[in-house]
N, C-alpha and C positions, 0 to 999 in steps of 0.2 A: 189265223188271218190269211185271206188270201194272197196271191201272192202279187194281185191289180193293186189291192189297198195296200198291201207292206211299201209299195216302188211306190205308190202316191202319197204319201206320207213321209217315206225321204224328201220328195220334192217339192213338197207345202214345205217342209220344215228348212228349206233352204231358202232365205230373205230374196228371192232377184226380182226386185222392182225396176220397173222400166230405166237404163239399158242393161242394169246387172246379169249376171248369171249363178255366179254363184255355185259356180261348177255344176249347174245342175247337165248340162253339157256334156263336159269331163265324164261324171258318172254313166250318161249312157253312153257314149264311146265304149267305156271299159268294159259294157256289157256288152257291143255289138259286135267289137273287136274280135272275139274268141266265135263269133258266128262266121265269119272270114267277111266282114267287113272292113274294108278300106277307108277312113277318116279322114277328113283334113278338117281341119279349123282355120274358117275365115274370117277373121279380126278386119274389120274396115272402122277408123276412127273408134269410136267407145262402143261400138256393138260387137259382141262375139255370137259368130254364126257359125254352125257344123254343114257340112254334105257328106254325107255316109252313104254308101255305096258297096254292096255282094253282087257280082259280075261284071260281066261287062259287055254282055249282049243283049238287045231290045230282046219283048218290049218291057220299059221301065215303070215298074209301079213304085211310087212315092210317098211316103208318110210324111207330110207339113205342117207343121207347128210353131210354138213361141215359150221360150222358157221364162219370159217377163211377167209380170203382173203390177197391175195399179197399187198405187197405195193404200195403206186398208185404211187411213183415216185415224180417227185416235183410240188407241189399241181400247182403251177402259173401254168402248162402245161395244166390241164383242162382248159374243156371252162366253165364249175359250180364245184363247190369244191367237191373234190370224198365223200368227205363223209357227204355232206348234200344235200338228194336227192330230184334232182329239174325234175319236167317235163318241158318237149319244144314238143307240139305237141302229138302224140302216143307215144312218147320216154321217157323213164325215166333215169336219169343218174345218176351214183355213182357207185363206188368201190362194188365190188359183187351184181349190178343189174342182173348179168344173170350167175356167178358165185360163189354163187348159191346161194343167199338170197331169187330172186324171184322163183325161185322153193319151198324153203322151206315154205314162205308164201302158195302159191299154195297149197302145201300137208296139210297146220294147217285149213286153208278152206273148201278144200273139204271134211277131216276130220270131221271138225265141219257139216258140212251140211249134209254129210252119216249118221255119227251120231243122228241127230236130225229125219231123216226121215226113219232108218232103227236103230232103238234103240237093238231090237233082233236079230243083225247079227248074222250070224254064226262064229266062228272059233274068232280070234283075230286079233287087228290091235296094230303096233309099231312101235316106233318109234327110230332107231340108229342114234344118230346127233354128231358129233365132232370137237375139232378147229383143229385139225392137220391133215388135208388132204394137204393142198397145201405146207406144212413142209416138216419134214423127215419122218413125218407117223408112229413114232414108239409107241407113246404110246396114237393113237387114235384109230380108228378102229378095228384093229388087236388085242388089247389089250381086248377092249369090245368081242370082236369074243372069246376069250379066254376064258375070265370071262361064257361065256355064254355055250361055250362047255364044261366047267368045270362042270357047273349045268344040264346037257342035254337038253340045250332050245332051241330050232329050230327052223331055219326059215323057211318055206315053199316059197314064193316069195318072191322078193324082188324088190323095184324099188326105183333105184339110181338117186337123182334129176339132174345129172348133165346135160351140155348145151348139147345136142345131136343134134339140129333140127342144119339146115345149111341154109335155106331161110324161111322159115316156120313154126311155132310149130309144133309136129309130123311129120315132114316129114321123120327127117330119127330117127331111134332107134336102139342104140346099143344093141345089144342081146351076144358080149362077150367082152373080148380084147385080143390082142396079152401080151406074155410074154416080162420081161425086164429083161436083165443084163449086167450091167457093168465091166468092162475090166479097172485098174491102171496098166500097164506096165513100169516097169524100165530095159531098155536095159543099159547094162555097157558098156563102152569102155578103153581108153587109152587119157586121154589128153593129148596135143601134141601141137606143132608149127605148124600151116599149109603150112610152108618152107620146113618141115622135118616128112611129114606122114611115112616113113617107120619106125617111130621111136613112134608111136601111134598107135589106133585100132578105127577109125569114128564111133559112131553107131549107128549114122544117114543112112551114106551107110550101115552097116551090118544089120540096120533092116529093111531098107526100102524094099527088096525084098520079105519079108514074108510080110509085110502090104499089098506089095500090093497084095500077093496072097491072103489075106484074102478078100480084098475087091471084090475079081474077083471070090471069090467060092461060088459056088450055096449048098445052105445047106439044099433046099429041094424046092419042087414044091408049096409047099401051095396047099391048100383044098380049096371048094366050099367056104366056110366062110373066109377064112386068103389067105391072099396074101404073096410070100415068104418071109421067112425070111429075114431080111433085115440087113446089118455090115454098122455101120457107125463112124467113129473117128471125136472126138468130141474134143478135143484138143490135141497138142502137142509142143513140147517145149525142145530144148538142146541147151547149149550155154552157153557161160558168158556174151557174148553182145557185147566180142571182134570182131574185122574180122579175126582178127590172130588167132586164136587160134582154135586148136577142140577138140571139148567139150567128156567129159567123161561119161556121162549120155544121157540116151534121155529119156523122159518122154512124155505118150501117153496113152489118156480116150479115150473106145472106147465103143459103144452100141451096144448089140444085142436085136431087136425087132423080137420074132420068133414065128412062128405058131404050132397048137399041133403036127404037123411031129415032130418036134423034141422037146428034153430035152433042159433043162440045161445043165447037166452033159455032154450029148452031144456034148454040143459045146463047153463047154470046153474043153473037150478029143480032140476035132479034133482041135481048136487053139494052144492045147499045143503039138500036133504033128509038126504044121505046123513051130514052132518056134525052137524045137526040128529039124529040117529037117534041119532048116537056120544055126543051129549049134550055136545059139545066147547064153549070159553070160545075164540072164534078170530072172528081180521077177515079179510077177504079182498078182494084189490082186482082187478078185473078190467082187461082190455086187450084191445078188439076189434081184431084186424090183420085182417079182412076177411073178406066173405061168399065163398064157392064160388061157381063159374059158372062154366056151360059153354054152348059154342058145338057143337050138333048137327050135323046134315045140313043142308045150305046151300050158299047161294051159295060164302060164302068157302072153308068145308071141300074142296066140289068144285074149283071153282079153285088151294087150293094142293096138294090130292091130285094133280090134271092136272098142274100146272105141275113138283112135283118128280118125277111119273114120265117125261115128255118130258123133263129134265135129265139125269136120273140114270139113270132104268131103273127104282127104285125103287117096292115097294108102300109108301105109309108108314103108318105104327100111331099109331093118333089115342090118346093118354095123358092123364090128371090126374093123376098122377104129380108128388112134389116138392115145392118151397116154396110159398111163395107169390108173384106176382108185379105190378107193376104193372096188370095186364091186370083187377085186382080192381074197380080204380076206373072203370076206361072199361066194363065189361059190363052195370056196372047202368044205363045214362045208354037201353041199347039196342041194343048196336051188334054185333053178331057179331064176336070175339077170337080169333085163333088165336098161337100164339108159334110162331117157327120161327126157328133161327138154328145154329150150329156144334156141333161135339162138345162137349158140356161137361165130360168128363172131365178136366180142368185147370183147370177152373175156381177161384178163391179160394185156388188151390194156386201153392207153390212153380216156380217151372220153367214159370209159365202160358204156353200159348202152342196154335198154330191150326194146319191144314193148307193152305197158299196155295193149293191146287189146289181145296178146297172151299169157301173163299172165291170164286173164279170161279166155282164150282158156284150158290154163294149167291145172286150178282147176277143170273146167268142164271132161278134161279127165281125169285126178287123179281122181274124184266123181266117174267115169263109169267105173273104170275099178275095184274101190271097189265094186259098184255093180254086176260086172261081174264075181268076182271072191266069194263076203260076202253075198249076196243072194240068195237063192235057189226058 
């Protein structure tokens, strides 16, 4: 067994659902430690967060990740139990095989191995690892980002283990993401008899015409990197459950997924015009999950473009493509963000699991691209 699969398979077999850990933490500390890594552990409320840190001079390259995983669901549904991981073939399976367990493996490897053969790098290597990524995100990442701007410690690169590849290892690499905000809309009406609407106010019908203009407005072209913006309603709901009756409330989640063309703020201002317009009696609660950014032409890009085509063979396709991901909170601080990690097509899914032989693929370009960037 190699020695990506033996450390990924510790850490499938250790339960940390979103904010656990489950020492999976702990254990790599005790691995980095003896590389003359410096630890701390940041506990904020029920998330346990690491920054690990070998030197302490720029420039700093960063391994970022999340020792959490979603729930597997009801274990009988796997075909092996999610959290005891089993191979079948190149296949490894268990709950955070490819999100992101075996990435983080990957990074304590090639880690260890640069280290052993390049003792006097230059600049620093570190490590931000947390359980609350797949959570509410509040007091992992972000928190650490905090703690770190307080003391003025900077990142210079950064590489985010998440699943990037889509058939491949390296094939594709995220280099930003689009922004995220959420939309809680309460439209008021008039409950009523549906025998006797002149005697009520629907608002269902009085809000249904601004929805739909939201959904039909172009709120920008999108750029070379980001595709446009995108409005999507994501639930809604008014009613009592009667057929008679119409309902007083409507209630309605809505996403915007948007490119640097525009703001926030901006799209605020123009959905609270368009509802303004419809002349609608409604409150609405926003939720910022994070600005867009992207990491261009650069150090880091070039490096891990060189490093996964000396692996692989491979050209890779730099994407924003997708959710959103930790990598939101560390780009604004400065730092150049790329995400690069396994197939994600199993991801959050039933049956989760990795290809052991692109996990080896993984560690070998995590090693190269430290060299590319910690060698002179």
């Amino acid at each position: 067994m190699s020695a990506v699969v033996e450390l990924t398979k510790d850490l499938i077999n250790r339960r940390s659902v979103t904010p656990e850990d489950a020492d999976c933490q702990k254990m790599m500390a005790e691995r980095l430690a003896p590389l003359g890594f410096d630890v701390e552990s940041m506990v904020f409320h029920d998330t346990t967060n690491m920054w690990a840190r070998k030197g302490s001079e720029g420039p700093v390259f960063c391994f970022a990740g999340h020792t959490d995983v979603v729930p597997s669901g009801p274990e009988e549904n796997w075909k092996y139990p999610p959290f005891s991981a089993t191979e079948d073939g190149d296949l490894l399976y268990g709950r955070g095989a490819a999100d992101m367990k075996g990435s983080l493996a990957a990074m304590l490897i090639a880690t260890e191995r640069f280290v052993q053969k390049h003792p006097d790098h230059k600049g620093s290597i570190a490590f931000l690892i947390t359980s609350d990524e797949e959570g509410p995100f509040i007091n992992g990442t972000t928190k650490v980002i905090d703690t770190l701007e307080a003391r003025n410690e900077k990142i210079t690169w950064c590489l985010v283990g998440e699943p990037s590849s889509t058939e491949k290892v390296g094939d594709v690499v995220k280099n930003g993401r689009r922004g995220s905000l959420t939309g809680d809309l309460t439209v008021t009406g008039v409950q009523g008899h549906v025998a006797y609407p002149h005697l009520a106010k629907n608002p269902v019908h009085l809000a249904a015409p601004a929805l739909a203009e939201l959904s039909t407005t172009v709120w920008d072209e999108g750029n070379e990197f980001f595709p446009p913006t995108s409005f999507q309603i994501s639930n809604i709901h008014g009613g009592t459950g009667a057929g008679n009756v119409i309902p007083g409330h409507l209630d309605v989640c809505f996403n915007f997924r948007f490119s640097t063309e525009v703001t926030d703020q901006k799209l605020i201002a123009r959905t609270r015009e368009i509802f303004d317009k419809h002349q609608l009696d409604y409150d609405i609660h926003w939720t910022f999950n994070g600005q867009p950014f992207l990491t261009a032409a650069g150090d880091l890009v070039a490096a891990t473009q060189k490093a996964i085509a000396s692996v692989t063979g491979r050209e890779t396709q730099l994407s924003t493509a997708g959710g959103t991901s930790d990598g939101r909170f560390i780009a604004p601080t400065g730092a150049q963000v790329v995400e690069l990690g396994p197939v994600n097509a199993t991801i959050h899914k039933v049956n989760e699991c990795v290809s052991m032989s692109d996990l080896d693929q993984l560690a070998l370009v995590y090693e190269n691209i430290l060299a590319e960037l910690l060698v002179e």
